[in-house]
N, C-alpha and C positions, 0 to 999 in steps of 0.2 A: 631267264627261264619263262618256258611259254603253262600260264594255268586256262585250266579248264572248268568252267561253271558251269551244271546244268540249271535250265531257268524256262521260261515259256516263251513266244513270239508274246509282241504288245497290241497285236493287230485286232483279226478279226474274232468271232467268238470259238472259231474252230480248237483253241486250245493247243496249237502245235509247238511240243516239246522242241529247247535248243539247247545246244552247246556253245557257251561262250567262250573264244580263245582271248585271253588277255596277256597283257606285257608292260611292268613297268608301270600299273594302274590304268592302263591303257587299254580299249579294248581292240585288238588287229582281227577278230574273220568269227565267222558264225556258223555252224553247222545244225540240219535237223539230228533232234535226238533219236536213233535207230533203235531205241527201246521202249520208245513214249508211243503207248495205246493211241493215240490223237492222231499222230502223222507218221508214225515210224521212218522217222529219217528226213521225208519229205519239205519243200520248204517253197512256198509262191515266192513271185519275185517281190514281193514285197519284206518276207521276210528273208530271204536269203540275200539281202542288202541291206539289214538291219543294221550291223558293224561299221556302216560308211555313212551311218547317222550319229554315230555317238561322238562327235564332235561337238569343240563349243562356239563354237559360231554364233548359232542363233541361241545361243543358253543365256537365261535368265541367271546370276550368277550372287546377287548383292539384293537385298530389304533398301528399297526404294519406294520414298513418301512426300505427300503436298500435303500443305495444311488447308490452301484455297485451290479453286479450280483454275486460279489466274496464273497460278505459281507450275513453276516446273519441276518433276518429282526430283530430287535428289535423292543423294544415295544416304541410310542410316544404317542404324545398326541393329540385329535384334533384339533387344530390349526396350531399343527406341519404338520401335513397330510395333510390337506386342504389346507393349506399356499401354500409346498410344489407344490401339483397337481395344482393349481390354476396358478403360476408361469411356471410349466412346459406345461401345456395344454395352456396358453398364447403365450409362447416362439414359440412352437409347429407349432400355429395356424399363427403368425405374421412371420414368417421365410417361413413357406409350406403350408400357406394357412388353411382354414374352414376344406377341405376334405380333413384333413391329419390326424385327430383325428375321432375316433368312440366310441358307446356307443351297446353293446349285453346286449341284457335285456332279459325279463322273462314273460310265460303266468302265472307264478305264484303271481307275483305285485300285487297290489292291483291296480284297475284305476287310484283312485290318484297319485301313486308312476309312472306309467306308462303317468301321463298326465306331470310329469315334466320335467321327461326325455324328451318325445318328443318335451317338447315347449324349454326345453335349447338346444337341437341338432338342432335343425328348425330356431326358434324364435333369440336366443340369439347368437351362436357360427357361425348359419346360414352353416349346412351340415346336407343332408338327410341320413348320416350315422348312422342312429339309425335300429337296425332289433333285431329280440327275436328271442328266441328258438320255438316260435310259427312258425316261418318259417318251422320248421323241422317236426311239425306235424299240421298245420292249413291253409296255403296258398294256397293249391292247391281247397279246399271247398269255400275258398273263390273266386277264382277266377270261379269255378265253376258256383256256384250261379252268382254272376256277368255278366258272358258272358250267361246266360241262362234268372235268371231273375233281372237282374239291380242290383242288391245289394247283400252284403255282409249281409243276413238276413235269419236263416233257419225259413222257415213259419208255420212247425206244433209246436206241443207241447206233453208235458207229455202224456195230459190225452188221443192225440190221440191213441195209447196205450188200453185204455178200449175201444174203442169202432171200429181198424180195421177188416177188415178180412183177410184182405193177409197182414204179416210182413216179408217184406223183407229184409233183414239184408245181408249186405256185405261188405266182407272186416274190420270186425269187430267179436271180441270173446269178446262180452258184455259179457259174464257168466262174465269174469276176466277181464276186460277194464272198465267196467260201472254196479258192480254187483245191485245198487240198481234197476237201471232199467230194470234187470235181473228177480227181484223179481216182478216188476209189469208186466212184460212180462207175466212171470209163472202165474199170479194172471190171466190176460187176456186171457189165454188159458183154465185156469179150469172155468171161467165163461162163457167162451163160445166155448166149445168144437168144433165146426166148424173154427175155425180162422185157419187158415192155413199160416205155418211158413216157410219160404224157406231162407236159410241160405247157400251163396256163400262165402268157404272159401277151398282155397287147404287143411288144415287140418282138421282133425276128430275132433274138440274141443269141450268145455262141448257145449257150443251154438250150436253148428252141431247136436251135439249129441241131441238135446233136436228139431231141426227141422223135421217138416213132410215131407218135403223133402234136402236133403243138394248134393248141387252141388260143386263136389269137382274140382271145375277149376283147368286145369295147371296154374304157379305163372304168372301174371301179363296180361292173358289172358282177363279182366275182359270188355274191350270193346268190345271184339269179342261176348259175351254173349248177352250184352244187346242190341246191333244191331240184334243181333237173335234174342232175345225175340222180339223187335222191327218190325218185319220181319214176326214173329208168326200173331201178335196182327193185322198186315196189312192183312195177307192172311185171318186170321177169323172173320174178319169183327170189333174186339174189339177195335177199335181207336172210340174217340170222335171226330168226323170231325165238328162239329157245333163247341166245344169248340177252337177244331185248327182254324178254317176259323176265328171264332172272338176275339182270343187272342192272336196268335203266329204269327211267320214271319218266315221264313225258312225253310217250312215242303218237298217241291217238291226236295229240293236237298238233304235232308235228306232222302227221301225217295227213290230216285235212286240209294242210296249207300247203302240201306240196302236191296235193291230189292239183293242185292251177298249173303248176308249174310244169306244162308239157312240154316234149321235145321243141315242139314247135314254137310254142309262145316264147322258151327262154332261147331257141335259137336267133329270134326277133329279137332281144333284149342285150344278145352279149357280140351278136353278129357273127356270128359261124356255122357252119353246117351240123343239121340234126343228127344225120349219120356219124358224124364225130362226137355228140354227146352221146348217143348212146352206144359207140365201140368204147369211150372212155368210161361208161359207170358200169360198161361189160368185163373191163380189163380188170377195173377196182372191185369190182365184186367176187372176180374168181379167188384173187388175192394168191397167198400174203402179198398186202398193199403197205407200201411206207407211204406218207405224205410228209412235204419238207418241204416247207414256207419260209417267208420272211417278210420284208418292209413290202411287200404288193398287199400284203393283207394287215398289215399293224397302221401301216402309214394313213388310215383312213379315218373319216369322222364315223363309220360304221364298222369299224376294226374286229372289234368285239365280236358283233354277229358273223364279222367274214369267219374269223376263226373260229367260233361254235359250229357254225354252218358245215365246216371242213370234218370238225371231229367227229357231229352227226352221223355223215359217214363213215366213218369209222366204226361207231358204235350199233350201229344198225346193221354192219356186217359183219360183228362180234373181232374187227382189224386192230386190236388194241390188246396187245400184252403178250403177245406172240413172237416169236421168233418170224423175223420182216416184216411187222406190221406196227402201225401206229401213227398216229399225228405229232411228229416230230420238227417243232420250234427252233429253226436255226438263228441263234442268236447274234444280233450285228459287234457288238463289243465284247472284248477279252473277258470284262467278270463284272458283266450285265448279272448274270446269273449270282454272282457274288453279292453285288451291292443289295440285290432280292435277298437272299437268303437272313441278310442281319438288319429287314427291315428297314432301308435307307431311301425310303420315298415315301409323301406325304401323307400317304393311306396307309402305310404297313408299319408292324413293330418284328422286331426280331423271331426269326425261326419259323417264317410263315404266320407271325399271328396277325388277327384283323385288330386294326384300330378301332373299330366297331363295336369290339365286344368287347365289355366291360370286365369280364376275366381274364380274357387275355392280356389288358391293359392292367391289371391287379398283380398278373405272375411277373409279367417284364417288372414292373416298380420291386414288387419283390427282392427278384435277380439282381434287381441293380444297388437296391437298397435308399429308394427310393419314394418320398409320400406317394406319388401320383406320377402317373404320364397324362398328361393333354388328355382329353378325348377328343377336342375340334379338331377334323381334318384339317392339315396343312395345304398352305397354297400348293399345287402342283405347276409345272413349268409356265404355261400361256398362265395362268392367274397369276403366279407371282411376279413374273416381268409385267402384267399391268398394275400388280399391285403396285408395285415399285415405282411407277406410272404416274399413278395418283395420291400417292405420297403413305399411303398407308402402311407400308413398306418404308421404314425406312434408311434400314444400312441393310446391304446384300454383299454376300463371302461366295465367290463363285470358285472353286477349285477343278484344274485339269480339264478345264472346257474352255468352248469359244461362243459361246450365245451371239456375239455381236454377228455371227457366221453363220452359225448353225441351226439357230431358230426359222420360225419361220413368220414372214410380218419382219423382218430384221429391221426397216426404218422405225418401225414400232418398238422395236427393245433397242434401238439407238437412242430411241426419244426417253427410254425408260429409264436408259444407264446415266445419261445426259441430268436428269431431273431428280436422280436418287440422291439423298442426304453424307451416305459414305460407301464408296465401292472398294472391296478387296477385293485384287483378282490375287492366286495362288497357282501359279505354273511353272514349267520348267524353261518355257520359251520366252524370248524379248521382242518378238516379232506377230504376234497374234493378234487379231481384229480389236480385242476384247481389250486388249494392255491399256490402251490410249485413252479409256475410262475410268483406270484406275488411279483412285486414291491413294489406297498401300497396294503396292506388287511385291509378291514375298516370292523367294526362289524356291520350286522344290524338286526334287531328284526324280528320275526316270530310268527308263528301263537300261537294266543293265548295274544300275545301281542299288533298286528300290527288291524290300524283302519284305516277302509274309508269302499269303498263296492266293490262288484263282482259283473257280469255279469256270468250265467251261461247257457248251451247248451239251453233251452228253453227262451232266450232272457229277463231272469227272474233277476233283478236286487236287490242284499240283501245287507242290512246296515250289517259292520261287526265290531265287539265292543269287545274291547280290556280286557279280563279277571285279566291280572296281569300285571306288570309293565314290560320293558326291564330291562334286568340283566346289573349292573354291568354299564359300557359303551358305550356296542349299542343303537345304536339310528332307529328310522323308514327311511326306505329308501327313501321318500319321504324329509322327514326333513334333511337329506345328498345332497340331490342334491338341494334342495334350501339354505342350505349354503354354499356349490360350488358355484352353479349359484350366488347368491350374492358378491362373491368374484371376479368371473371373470368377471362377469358385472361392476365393480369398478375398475379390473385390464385391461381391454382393453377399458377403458374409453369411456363406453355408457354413453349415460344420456338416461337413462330410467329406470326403474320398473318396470322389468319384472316377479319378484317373490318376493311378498308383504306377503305370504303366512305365517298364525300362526298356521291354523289346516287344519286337511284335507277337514272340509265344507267350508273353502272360496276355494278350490283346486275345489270343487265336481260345488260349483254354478257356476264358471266360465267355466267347461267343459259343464255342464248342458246348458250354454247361448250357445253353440257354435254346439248345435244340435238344436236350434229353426227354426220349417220349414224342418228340414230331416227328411228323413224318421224314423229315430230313435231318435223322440224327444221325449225328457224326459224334456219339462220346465214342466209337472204338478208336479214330483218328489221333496221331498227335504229330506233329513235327516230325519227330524221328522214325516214324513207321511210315511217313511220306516221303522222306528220305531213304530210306533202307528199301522198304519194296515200292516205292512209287507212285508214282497217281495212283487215285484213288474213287471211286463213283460213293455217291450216297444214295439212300441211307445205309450207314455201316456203325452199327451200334456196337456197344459195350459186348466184348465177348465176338463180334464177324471175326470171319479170316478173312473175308472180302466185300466188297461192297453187291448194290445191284446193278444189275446189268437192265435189267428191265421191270417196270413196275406195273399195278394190275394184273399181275401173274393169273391171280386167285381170284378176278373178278370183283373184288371191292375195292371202293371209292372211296376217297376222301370227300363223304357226304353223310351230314348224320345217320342215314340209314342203310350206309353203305354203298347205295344203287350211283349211278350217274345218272347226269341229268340233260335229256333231251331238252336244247333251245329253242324257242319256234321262232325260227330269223326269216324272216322279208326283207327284200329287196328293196333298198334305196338306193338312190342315185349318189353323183358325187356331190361336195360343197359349191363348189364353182362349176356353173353351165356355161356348155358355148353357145355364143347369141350371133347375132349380126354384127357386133359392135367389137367380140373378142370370138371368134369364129375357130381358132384353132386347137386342140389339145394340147399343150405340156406335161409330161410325163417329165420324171429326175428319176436317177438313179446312178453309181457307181460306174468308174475307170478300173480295167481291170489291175491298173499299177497302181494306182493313187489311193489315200486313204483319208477319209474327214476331210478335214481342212486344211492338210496339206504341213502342218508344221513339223512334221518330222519329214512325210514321205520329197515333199517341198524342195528336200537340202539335198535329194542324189538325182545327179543330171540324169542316169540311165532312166530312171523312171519313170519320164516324160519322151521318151523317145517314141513310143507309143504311142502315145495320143500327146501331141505337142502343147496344146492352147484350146484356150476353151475352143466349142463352138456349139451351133445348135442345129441338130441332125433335122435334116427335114425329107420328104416323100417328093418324088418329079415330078406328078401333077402338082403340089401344091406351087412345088419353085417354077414350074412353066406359066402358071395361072399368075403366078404376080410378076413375071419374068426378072427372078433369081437365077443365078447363074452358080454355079458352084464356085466359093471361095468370094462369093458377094460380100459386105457389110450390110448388116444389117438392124434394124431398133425392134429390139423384143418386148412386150409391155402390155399391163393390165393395169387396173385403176391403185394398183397396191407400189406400182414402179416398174423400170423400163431397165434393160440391159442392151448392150451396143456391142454385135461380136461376127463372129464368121458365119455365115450359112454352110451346110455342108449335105452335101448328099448320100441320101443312103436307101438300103433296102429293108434297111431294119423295121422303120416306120411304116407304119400305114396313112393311107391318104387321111388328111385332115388333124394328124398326130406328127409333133415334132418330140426331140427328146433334148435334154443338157443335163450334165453331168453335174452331178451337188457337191465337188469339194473345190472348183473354182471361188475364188472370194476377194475381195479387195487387196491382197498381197500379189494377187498375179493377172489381176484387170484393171480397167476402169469402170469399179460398178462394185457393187454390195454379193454380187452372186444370184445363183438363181433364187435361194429361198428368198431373198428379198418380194418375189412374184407369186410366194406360196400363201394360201389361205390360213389364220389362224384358226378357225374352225375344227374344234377338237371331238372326238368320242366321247358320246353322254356318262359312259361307263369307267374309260381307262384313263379318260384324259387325254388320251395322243393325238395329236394334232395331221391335219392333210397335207403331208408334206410329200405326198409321189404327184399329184394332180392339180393343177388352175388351168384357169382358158385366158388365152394369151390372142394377141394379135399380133403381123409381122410388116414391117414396110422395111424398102429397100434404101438405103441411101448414100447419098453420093456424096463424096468424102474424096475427092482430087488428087489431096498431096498423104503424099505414103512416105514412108521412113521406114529401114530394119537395120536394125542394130547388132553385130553378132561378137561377142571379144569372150576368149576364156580368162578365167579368172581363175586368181589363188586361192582366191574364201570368199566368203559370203557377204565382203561388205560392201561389193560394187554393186550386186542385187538390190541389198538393202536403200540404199543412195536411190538406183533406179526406182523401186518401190514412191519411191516419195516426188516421183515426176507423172506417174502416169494420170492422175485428174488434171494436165492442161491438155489431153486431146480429145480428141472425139472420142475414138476408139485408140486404145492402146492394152497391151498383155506382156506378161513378161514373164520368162520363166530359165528351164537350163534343160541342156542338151546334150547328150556324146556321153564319156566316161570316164571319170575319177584317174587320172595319172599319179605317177609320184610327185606331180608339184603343181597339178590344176586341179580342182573338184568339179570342170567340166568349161561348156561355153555357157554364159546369157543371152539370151536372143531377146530382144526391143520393137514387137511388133507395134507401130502408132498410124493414122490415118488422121485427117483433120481436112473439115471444107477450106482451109486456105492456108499456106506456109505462118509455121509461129514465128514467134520472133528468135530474132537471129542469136540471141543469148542464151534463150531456152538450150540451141543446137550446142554452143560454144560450152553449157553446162555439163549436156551429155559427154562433150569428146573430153571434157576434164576430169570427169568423174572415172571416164574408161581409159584415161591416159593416153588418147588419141589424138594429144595437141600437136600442134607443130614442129615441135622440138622430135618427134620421134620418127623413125623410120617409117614412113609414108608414102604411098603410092596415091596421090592426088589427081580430082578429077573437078573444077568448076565453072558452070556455066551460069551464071547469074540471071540473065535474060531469060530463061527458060524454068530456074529455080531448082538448078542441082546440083549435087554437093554429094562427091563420094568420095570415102578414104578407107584404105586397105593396110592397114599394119601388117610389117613384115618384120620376125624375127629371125636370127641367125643362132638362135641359143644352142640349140642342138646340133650345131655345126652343118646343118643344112639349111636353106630359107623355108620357114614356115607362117602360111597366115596367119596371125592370133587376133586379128581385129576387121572386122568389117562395118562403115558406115556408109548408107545408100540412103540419101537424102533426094526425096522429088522424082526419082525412079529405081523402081526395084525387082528390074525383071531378074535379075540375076542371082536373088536371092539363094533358091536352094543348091546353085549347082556351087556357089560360095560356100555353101553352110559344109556341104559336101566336100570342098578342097579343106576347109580348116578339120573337119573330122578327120579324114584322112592324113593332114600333116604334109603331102604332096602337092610342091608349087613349081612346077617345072616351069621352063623360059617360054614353053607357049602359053599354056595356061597363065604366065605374066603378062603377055599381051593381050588377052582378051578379057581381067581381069574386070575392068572398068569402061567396059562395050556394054550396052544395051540388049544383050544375048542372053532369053529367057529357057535357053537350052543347051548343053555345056559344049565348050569347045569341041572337034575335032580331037579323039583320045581320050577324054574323058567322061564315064559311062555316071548315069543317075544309079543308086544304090536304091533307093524308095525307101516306102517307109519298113521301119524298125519293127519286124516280129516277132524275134526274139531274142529279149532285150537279154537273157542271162549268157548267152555266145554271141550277141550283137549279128544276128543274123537277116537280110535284108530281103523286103518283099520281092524284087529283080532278079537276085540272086537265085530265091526258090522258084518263081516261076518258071524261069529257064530253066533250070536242073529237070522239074516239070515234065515242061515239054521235050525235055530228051527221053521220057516215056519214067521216071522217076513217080513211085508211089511214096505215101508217108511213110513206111517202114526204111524206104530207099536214101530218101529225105534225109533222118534222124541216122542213119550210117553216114551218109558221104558227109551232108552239112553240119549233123551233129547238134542242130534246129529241134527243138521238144526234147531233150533228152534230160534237160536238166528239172528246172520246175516245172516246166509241161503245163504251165499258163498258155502256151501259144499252141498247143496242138488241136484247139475246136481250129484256129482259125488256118491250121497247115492242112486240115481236111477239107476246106471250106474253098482252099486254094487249089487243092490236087483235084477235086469236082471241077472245078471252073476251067479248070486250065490243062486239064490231062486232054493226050490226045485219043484216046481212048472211048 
């Protein structure tokens, strides 16, 4: 019998409701929820492939520990583990003190999991060394909103969406960061063909591509703009002076520093034309204006101000609390917003209150029943990975993160984790950057399994209900640190009870008592009213029938005197200049399939069919000037470390700007990733660190012998195997491709390059691991004198011959039209003859399919083209092909094709 769970996606912060189908504790298919406020139904291809991750493959599965760093972790038991940490985080704490132990958490937790943490690092252990990964992409919003308007609160919502007229988006490529709300964008525009879309981003992306106007800023320019628009809106009379006189405080100083800021001076400073800054502060001024940001404005050491600077706006044209209007924070993580709400970062206590203030820190002890909380701020992310550094630090509990990945400076938090006294890592994978530092690796549950609720970007709060049981011996990460915290409560002899906790609703009631009276009260909330009628938005107090939709209705602020507060932001530069020595730009940002680092989205072939392997997009002046060739090898690098990968051409970039994607990482290169190349250089204010921008230099290099690798696989351990070869070449990446059968989870493909053939055993490793030795049906090719070595696996399983293995050793022209016969499954007796020819373009009969555009009907760039040019519009497209109809991730780039290619 087939059950159905409703739950949330684990992705991005969009929030989008699902239906889990399960069987037999299993989970088989995934649907959007057609009731869920967030997506109604909808589902990117990230999460409507969610179901073909819950596999245990790469699961962390058993409590595995080393007593030395010589030793190799075996496997224990929990008690042995917990005993264990409990004894050494005591010793730890009663030798060096509270703040010589930390805890790096996760916007991915659930609240509950995230309200434990913070009350054991707070409450019980007494150090405000608790900070998330959320620091690395949500702190600078928050502090944003804070110094503008009182709280850590974005005020619009979804539906503002249907009903603006200026959407102003920056600093964000929602096509691929936030595709559902992509889709009601797109929906917003063909209902109302006047909404006018302005999209500030230095790259061409599908979102740019899809604005009616796109200002293509130089990189971190972004305050110099909106004091210009700000400057505009003053000279043409478009300010709401009645709304400023009676709600704001600040505007007279704000307003003498943007009296500099002319069309002219800041069209000199972001690089665009003046006529497009001031049609854009004409469009935002006439309003309702939404604006909808992300990591282009948090990821910065001036974060802070980019996002004041933004709400400025806002507030100056009274675009704040209105139906379509408002500075609306799209959040990178599922319950970003959650881990905020219960105070789970090294500034904040529960329900919004400041660490700062001595009452507030008086009511949470209170609440908790408690002598004290800390007042010393806690180390935040960059300080506590150097704490840990230099030994001040010295046991760190990292749960449901990758630091060794995702930081930025990564050699630097290698050297951190390397020199730390005890590292726990806490995740659900065996396969993460981050494992191989660990001391104790505890297993714990994921999505699908894991219960309590989310907070997502529109302040929209969903009960999230557990489809199938944890495997094996993970347990929920919430239930880990309450039998820690129970242990260490016993062992440094409190007499108190501080985690009484059996499920996550006595975890949810007592977070829920400790917003009664904030702004973000949720005592009318409980479990079963989130259940019964469903997500639900905050605040929704004792006695709502619903939550709100939009805040500053009424014009007051979460400011003692009500007012909000004008910022006076100037324009600074980025962290890293380009010089003569590192002369390029590097911008990072998101795959519109991939996610973080990869350890879930990682394990489904389809999801790289898209974008295969890393690479790093670069402008045709720049690849002409150093004569780059598309598909060159190349060495990327600044004084912080170098990466080794493809050049690739594009139009996205502007001259003197390349781009690479930040969730490649050591599991699918040779090389640490980009953020290895990212400045640690953080915001004076929020903490967040410059992880969109460095200046890089490129040289081209020659690398002779080539090698590709292509075999499908049954599971994921022949990846894993490969995984642990690619530091012996120059350049090598590895990844999977095609789609999930009933008895493959897809191919591997083994891209490697090296200045001179390795050794011959290296080779002899690879065909053993892939099962390509001698003994097996083989179509053989070697030439020794020359240094080439090919072999073609041929199976008959399916009672026709199909290729399941491909190695091309020392030439590899024939790569894709290969790749292309094993995805198809088609080996006819000519395509055997030419199998292991030297022919970089396929036989006679068999056509190139290109690349993969849409990945949820497998529909291929060749295919639409043609259809195209038989005079085919997108609407024609999405009938015949049936291309965008599903997630409708690929539909910027099926317009983008029907332009280029229509004969019209």
């Amino acid at each position: 019998m087939i059950k159905e769970t409703k739950s949330t996606c684990c992705y991005c912060g969009v929030g989008c409701g699902v239906i889990i189908s399960s069987q037999n504790d299993k989970i088989i298919d995934i649907k959007g929820d057609p009731n869920h406020p967030a997506n109604f139904g909808r589902l990117c291809t990230k999460g409507s492939t969610l179901h073909l991750t819950a596999k245990l493959d790469n699961r962390l599965l058993y409590p595995e520990m080393r007593l030395t760093r010589e030793e190799t972790r075996k496997r224990v038991s929990w008690d042995e583990s917990l005993d264990y940490l409990t004894e050494q985080f005591a010793q730890t704490i009663e030798k060096h003190g509270p703040d010589s132990v930390a805890f790096y958490i996760s916007g991915q937790l659930l609240t509950e999991d995230y309200y434990v943490f913070n009350k054991l690092a707070k409450g019980l252990i007494g150090t405000n060394n608790v900070d998330t990964n959320s620091r690395l992409c949500m702190s600078s919003a928050v502090t944003g909103y804070k110094a503008t308007l009182g709280s850590d609160a974005p005020p619009a919502c979804y539906e503002d969406i249907d009903s603006t007229e200026c959407l102003f988006i920056t600093g964000s490529n929602t096509a691929f960061a936030h595709p559902i709300i992509f889709r009601r964008i797109e929906d917003a525009k063909k209902n109302n063909p006047n909404l006018k879309i302005v999209v500030v981003d230095p790259r061409r992306t599908d979102t740019a591509q899809a604005a009616d106007l796109h200002l293509a800023i130089l990189p971190g320019t972004d305050v110099a703009l909106y004091n210009g628009m700000l400057h505009v809106l003053l000279w043409e009379g478009l300010l709401d002076m009645a709304y400023i006189q009676a709600h704001t405080n600040g505007f007279d100083a704000l307003k003498d520093t943007v009296r500099e800021y002319t069309p002219k001076m800041v069209a000199d400073i972001c690089g665009i034309k003046e006529a497009d800054i001031i049609t854009a502060a004409k469009w935002f001024g006439k309003g309702p204006s939404l604006s909808m940001y992300c990591m282009g404005l948090n990821q910065s050491i001036h974060g802070t101000d980019k996002n004041a600077a933004l709400i400025n706006l806002h507030l100056a044209t009274g675009q704040i609390g209105k139906l379509g209007a408002g500075p609306f924070s799209l959040t990178g993580q599922p319950n970003a917003m959650g881990g905020r709400e219960v105070g789970g970062m090294a500034n904040l206590l529960s329900a919004h209150r400041d660490l700062a203030n001595p009452e507030h820190r008086a009511e949470v002890a209170t609440l908790w029943g408690v002598e004290s909380v800390p007042a010393t701020p806690g180390k935040t992310a960059i300080e506590m990975f150097d704490a840990v550094k230099d030994g001040s630090i010295k046991a760190i509990w990292i749960a449901c993160t990758n630091p060794a990945h995702s930081m930025p400076d990564v050699n630097n938090v290698i050297t951190a984790l390397q020199n730390a006294e005890l590292v726990v890592v806490q995740d659900a994978y065996n396969n993460i950057d981050t494992n191989q530092y660990a001391d104790v690796l505890l297993p714990a549950s994921t999505w699908g399994e894991k219960e309590g609720s989310v907070t997502n970007t529109e302040r929209r709060i969903t009960r999230v209900n557990p489809a199938v049981p944890t495997p094996a011996e993970a347990r929920h990460d919430w239930a880990i640190m309450v039998d820690f915290a129970q242990r260490l409560e016993k062992r440094l002899a409190k007499n108190s009870n501080l985690f009484p906790y059996t499920t996550t609703e006595e975890i949810f009631n007592e977070h829920r008592e400790t917003t009664r009276g904030r702004d973000l009260d949720i005592t009318g909330l409980s479990y079963s009213l989130l259940n019964e009628q469903g997500p639900q938005q905050w605040p929704f107090r004792t006695g709502d029938t619903t939550g709100a939709a939009r805040l500053y209705t009424d014009g007051v602020f979460q400011k003692p005197d009500g007012k909000a507060q004008f910022v006076n932001t100037i324009y600074k530069g980025t962290a890293d200049k380009t010089d003569a020595r590192h002369p390029l730009h590097l911008l990072t940002g998101r795959l519109r399939d991939q996610w973080h680092g990869m350890s879930r989205t990682g394990t489904v072939a389809q999801l790289f069919n898209h974008a295969e392997e890393p690479v790093i997009q670069m402008n045709a002046d720049d690849m002409m000037r150093r004569s780059i060739k598309n598909g060159d090898i190349v060495k990327v690098s600044n004084k912080r470390g170098s990466l080794v990968l493809v050049a690739q051409l594009s139009d996205e970039v502007q001259a003197s700007q390349t781009f690479i994607a930040m969730h490649w990482g050591s599991q699918f290169m040779h090389g640490l990733g980009v953020n290895a190349l990212m400045p640690p250089n953080f915001d004076k204010t929020s903490k967040q660190p410059e992880l969109k921008h460095t200046a890089i230099k490129i040289e081209k290099l020659e690398l002779p012998w080539r090698m590709t690798v292509m075999r499908t696989i049954e599971n994921l351990e022949m990846l894993e195997k490969v995984r642990g070869l690619l530091t012996n070449f120059d350049y090598a990446t590895c990844g999977l491709f095609g789609r999930k059968t009933e008895h493959h989870v897809g191919m591997l493909i083994l891209r490697a390059a090296h200045t001179q053939a390795p050794d011959k055993a290296l080779i002899e490793k690879i065909d053993l691991i892939l099962a390509m030795t001698d003994d097996m049906p083989l179509l053989n090719y070697q030439d020794a004198k020359r240094g080439i070595s090919k072999r073609i696996l041929v199976s008959s399983d399916s009672g026709k011959p199909e290729v399941t293995g491909v190695r091309l050793v020392g030439e590899t022209l024939a790569t894709d039209w290969l790749k292309e016969v094993m995805t198809s499954g088609e080996f006819t007796a000519e395509l055997r003859r030419w199998a292991l020819a030297p022919l970089s373009i396929p036989p006679a009969g068999q056509r190139s399919r290109g690349k993969i555009i849409c990945n949820c009907l497998d529909v291929a760039e060749n295919n639409i083209i043609e259809t195209i040019q038989l005079g085919a519009d997108l609407i024609t497209l999405q009938n015949k092909l049936k291309c965008g109809t599903e997630c409708g991730s690929c539909v910027p780039e099926l317009k983008r094709l029907v332009a280029a290619n229509s004969k019209h």
